[in-house]
The first five atom37 places (N, CA, C, CB, O) and aatype in JSON, in Angstrom:
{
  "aatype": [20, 20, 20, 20, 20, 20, 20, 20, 20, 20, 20, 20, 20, 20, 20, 20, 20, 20, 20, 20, 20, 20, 20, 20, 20, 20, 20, 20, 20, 20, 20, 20, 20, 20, 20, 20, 20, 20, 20, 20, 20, 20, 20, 20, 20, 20, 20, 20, 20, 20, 20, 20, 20, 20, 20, 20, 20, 20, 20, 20, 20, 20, 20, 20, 20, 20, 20, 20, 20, 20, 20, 20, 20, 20, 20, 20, 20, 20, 20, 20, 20, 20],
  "atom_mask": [
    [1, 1, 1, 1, 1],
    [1, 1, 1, 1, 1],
    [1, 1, 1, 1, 1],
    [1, 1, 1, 1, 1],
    [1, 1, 1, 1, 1],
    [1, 1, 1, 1, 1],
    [1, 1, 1, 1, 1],
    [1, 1, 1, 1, 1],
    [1, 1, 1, 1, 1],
    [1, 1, 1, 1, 1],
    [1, 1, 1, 1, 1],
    [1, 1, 1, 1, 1],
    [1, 1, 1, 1, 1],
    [1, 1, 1, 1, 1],
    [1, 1, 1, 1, 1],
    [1, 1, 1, 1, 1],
    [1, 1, 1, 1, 1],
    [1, 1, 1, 1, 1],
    [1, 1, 1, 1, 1],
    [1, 1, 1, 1, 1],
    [1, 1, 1, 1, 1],
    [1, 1, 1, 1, 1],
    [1, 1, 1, 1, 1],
    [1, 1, 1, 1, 1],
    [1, 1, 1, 1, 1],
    [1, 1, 1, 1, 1],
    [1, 1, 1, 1, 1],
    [1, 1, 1, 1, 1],
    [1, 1, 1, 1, 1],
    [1, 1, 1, 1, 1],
    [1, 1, 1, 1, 1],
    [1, 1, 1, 1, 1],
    [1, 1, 1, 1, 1],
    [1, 1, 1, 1, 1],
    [1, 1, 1, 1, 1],
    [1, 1, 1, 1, 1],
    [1, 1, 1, 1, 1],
    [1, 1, 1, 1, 1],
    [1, 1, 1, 1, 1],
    [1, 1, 1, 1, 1],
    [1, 1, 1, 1, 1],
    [1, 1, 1, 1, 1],
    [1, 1, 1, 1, 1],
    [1, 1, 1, 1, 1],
    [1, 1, 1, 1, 1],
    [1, 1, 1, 1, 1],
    [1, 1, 1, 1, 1],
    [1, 1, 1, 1, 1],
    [1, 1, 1, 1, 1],
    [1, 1, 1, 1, 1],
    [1, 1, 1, 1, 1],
    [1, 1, 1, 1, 1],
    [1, 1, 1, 1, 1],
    [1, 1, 1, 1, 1],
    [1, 1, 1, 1, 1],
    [1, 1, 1, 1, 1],
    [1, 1, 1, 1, 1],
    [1, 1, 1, 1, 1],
    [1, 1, 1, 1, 1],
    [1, 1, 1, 1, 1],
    [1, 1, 1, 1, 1],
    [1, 1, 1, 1, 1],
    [1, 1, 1, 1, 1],
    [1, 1, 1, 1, 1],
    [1, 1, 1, 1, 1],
    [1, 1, 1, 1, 1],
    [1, 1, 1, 1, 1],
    [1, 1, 1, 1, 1],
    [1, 1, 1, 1, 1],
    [1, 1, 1, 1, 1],
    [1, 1, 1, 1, 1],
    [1, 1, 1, 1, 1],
    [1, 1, 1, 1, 1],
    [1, 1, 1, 1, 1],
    [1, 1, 1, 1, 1],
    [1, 1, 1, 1, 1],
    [1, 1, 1, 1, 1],
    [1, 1, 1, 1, 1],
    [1, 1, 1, 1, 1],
    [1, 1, 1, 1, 1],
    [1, 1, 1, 1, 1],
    [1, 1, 1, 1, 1]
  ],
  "atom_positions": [
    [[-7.78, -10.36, -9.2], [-6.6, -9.69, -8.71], [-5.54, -10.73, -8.34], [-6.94, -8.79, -7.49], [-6.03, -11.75, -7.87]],
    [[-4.35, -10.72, -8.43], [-3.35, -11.32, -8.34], [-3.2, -11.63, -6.7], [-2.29, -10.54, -9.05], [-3.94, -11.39, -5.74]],
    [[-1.81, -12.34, -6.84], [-1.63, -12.45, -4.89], [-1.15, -11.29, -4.37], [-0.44, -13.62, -4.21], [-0.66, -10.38, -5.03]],
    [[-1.28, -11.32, -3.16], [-0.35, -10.6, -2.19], [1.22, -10.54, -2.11], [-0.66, -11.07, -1.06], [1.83, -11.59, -1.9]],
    [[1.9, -9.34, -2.26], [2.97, -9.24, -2.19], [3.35, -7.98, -1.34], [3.38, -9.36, -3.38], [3.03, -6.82, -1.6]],
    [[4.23, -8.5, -0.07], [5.15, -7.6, 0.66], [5.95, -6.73, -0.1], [6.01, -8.32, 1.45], [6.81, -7.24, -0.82]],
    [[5.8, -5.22, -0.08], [6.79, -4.14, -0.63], [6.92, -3.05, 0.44], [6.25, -3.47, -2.07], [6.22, -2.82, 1.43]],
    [[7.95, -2.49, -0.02], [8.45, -1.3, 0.38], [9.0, -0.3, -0.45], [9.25, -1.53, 1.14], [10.08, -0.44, -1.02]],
    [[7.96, 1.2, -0.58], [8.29, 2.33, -1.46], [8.62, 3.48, -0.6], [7.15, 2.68, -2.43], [8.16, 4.17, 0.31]],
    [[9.92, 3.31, -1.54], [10.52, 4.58, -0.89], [10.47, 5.87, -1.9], [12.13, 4.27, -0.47], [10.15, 5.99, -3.09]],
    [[10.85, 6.64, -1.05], [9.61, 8.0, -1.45], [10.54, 9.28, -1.29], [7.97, 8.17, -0.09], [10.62, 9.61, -0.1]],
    [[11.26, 10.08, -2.13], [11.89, 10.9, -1.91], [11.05, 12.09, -2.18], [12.99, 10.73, -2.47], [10.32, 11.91, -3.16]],
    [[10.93, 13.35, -1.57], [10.26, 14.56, -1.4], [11.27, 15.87, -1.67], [9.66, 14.54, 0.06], [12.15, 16.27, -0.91]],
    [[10.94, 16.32, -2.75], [12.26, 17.21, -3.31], [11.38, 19.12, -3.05], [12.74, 16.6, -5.68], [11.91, 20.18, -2.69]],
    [[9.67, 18.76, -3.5], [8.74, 19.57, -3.53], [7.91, 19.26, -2.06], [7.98, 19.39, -4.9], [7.1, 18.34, -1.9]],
    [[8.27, 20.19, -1.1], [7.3, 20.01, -0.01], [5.41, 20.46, -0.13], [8.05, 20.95, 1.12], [4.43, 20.21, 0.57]],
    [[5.63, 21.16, -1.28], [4.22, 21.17, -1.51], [3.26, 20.26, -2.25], [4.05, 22.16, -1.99], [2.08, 20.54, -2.47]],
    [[4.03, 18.87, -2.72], [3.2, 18.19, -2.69], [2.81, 17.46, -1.62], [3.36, 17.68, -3.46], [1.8, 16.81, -1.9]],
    [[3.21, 17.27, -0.38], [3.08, 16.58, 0.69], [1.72, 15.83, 1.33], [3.53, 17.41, 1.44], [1.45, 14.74, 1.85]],
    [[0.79, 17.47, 0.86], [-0.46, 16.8, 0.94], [-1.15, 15.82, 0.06], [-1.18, 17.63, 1.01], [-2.05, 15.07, 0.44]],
    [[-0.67, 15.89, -1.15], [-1.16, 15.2, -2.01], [-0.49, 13.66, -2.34], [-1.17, 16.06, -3.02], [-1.03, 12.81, -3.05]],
    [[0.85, 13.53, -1.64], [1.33, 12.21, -0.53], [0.56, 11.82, 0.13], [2.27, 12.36, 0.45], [0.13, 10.67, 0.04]],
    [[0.31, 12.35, 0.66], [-0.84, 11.84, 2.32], [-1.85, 11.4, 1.6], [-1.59, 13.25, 3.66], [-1.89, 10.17, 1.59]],
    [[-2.79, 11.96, 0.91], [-4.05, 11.79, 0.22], [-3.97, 10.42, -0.3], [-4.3, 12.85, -0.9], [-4.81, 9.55, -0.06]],
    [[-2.71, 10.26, -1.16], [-2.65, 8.9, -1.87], [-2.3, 7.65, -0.58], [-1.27, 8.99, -3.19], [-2.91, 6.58, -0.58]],
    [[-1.53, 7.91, 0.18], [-1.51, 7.33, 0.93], [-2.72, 6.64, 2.25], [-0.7, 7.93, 1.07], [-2.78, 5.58, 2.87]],
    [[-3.51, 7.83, 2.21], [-4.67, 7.68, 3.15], [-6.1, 6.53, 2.22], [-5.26, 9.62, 3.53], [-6.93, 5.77, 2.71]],
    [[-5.8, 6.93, 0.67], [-6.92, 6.53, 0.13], [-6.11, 4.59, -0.12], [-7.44, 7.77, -1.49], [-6.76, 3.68, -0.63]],
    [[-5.09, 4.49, 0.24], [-4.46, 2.98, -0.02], [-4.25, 2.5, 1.31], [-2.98, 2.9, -0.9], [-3.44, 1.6, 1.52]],
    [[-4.86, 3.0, 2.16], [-4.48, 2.62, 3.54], [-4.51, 1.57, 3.79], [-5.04, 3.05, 4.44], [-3.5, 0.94, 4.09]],
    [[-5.76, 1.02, 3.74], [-6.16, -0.8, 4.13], [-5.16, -1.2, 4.09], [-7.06, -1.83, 3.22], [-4.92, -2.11, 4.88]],
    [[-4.2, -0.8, 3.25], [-3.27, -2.04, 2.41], [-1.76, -1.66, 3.28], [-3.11, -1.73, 0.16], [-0.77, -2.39, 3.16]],
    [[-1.77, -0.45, 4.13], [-0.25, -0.23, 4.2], [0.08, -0.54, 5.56], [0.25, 1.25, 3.83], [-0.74, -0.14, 6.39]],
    [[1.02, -1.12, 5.97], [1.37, -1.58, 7.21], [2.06, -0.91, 8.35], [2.0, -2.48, 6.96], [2.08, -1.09, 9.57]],
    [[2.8, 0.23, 7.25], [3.38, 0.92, 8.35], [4.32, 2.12, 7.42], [4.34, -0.26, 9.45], [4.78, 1.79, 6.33]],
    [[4.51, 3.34, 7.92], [5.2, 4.47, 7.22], [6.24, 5.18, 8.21], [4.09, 5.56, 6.69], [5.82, 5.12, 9.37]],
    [[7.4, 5.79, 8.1], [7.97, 6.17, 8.39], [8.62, 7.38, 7.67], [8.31, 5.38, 8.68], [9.28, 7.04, 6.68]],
    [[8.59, 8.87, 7.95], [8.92, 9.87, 7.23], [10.29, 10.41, 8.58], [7.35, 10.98, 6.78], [10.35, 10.34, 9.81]],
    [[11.11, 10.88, 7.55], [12.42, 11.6, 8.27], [12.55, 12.73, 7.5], [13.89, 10.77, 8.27], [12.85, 12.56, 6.32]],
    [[12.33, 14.13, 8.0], [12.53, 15.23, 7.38], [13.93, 15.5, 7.45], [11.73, 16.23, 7.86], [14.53, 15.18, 8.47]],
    [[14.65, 16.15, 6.32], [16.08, 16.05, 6.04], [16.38, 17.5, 6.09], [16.5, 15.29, 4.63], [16.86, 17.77, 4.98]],
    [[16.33, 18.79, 6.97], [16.4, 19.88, 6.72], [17.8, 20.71, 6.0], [16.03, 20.21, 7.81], [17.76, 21.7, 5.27]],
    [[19.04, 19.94, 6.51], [19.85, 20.71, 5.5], [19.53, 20.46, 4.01], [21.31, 20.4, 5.71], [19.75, 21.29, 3.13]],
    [[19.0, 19.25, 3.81], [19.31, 19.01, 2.3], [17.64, 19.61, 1.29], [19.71, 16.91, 2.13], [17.2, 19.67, 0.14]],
    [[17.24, 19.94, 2.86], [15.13, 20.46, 2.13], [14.74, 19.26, 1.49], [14.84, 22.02, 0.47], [14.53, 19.32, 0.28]],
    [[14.61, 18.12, 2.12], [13.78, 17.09, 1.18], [13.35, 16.06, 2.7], [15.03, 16.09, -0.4], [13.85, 16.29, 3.8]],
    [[12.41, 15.01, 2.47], [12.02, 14.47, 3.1], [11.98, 13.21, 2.6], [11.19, 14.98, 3.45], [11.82, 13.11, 1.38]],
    [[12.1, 12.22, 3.25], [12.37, 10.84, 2.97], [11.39, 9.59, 3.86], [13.99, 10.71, 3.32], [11.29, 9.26, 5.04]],
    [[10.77, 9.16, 2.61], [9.53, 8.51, 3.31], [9.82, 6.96, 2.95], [7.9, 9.11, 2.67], [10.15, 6.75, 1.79]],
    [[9.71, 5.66, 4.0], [9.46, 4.57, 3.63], [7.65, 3.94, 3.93], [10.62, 3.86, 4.32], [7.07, 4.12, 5.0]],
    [[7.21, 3.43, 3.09], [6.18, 2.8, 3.04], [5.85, 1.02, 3.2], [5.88, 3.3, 1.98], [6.18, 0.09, 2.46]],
    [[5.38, 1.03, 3.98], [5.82, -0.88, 3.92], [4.48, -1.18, 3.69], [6.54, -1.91, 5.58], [3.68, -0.67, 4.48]],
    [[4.05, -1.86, 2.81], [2.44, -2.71, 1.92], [2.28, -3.72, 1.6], [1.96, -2.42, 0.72], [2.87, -4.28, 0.68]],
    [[1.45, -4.16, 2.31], [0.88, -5.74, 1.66], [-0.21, -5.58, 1.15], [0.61, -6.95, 2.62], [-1.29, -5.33, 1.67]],
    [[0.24, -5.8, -0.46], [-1.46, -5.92, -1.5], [-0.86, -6.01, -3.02], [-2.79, -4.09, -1.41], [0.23, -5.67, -3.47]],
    [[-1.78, -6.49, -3.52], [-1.87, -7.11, -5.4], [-0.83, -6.39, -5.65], [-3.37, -6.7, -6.68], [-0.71, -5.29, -5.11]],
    [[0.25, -6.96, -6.66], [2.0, -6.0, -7.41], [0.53, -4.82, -7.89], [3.54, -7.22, -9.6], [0.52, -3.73, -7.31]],
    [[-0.27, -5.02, -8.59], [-1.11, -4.2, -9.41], [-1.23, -2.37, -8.47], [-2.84, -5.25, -9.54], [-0.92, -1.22, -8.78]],
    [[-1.82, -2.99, -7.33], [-2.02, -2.0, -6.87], [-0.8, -1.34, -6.23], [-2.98, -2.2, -6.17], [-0.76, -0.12, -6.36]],
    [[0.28, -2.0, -5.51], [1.48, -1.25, -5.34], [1.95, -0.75, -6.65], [2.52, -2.06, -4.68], [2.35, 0.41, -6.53]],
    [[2.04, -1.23, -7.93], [2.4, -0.34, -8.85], [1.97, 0.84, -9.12], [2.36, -0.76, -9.7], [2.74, 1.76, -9.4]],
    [[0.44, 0.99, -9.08], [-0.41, 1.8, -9.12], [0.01, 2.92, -8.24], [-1.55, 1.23, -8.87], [0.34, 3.97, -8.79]],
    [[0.05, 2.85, -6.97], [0.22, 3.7, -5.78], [1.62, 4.34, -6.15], [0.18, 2.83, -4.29], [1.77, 5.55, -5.96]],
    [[2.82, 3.44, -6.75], [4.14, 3.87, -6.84], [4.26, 5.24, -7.93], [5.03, 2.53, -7.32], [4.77, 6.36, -7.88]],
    [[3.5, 4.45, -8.92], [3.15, 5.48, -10.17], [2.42, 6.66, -10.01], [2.38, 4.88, -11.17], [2.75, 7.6, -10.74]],
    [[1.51, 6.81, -9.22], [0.94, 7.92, -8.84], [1.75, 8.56, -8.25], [-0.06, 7.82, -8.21], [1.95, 9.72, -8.61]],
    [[2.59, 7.89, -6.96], [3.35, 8.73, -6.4], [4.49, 9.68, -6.78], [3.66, 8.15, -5.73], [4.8, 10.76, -6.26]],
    [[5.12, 8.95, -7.94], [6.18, 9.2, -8.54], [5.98, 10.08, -9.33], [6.7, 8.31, -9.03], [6.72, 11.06, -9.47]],
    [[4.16, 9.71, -10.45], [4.22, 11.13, -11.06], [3.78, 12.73, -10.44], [3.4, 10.93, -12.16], [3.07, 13.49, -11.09]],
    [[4.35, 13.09, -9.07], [3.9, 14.13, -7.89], [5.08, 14.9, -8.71], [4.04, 13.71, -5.86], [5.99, 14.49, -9.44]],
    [[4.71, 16.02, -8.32], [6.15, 17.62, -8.95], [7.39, 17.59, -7.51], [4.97, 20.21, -8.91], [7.37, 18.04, -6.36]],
    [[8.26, 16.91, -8.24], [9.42, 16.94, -6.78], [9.33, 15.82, -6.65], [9.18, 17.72, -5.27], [10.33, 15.53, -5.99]],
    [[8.51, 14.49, -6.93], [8.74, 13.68, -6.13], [9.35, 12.62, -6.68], [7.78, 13.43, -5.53], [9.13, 12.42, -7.88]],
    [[10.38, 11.6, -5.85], [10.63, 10.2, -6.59], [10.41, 9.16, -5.96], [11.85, 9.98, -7.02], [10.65, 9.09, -4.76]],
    [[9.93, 8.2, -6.64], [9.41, 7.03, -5.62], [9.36, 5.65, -6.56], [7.68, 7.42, -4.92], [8.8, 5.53, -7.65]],
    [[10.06, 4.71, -5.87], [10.47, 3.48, -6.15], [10.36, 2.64, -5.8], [11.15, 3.29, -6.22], [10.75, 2.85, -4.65]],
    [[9.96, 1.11, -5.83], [9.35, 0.03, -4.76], [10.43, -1.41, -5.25], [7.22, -0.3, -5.08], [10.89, -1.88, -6.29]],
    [[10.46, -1.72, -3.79], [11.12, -3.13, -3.91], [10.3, -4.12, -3.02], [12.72, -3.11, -3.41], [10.1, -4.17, -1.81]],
    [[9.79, -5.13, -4.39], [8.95, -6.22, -4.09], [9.4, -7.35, -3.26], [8.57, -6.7, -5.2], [10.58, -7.64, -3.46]],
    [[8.73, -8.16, -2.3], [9.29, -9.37, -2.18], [8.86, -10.12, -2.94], [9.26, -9.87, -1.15], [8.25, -9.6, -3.87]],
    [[8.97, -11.85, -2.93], [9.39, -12.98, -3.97], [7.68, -13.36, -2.83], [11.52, -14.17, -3.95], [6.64, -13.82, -3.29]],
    [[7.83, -13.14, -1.98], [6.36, -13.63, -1.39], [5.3, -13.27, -1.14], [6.29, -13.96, -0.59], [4.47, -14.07, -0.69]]
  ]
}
């Protein structure tokens, strides 16, 4: 496995019914995540999640891609250089 790299995926929620299946992915990558922050956006009905992770680009890609392919959902990660 490659090195460690600091990211942050952000996580837009368009479908509140996938939410659980957010959490799930999130709970099963836990070791790795440092810290989450969700802000529910009620006029606009969407929810807005940041994820902050330290672990292999491999597996943050992994986690991003899963997340992203959710119904409603969009999710995008910005790596650090370290």
């Amino acid at each position: 496995m490659s090195e460690k790299r600091i990211a942050i995926i952000s996580i837009i929620v368009e479908e509140r019914s996938s939410s659980s299946e957010i959490n799930s992915l999130l709970s099963e990558y836990g070791d790795y995540i440092l810290g989450r922050m969700g802000i529910p956006y009620k006029q606009k009905s969407v929810s807005v999640l940041s994820v902050v992770i330290d672990a292999p680009a491999e597996i943050i890609n992994t986690l991003t891609g899963k997340i992203g392919m959710l119904k409603g959902v969009t999710a995008k990660t910005l790596m650090s250089k370290i």
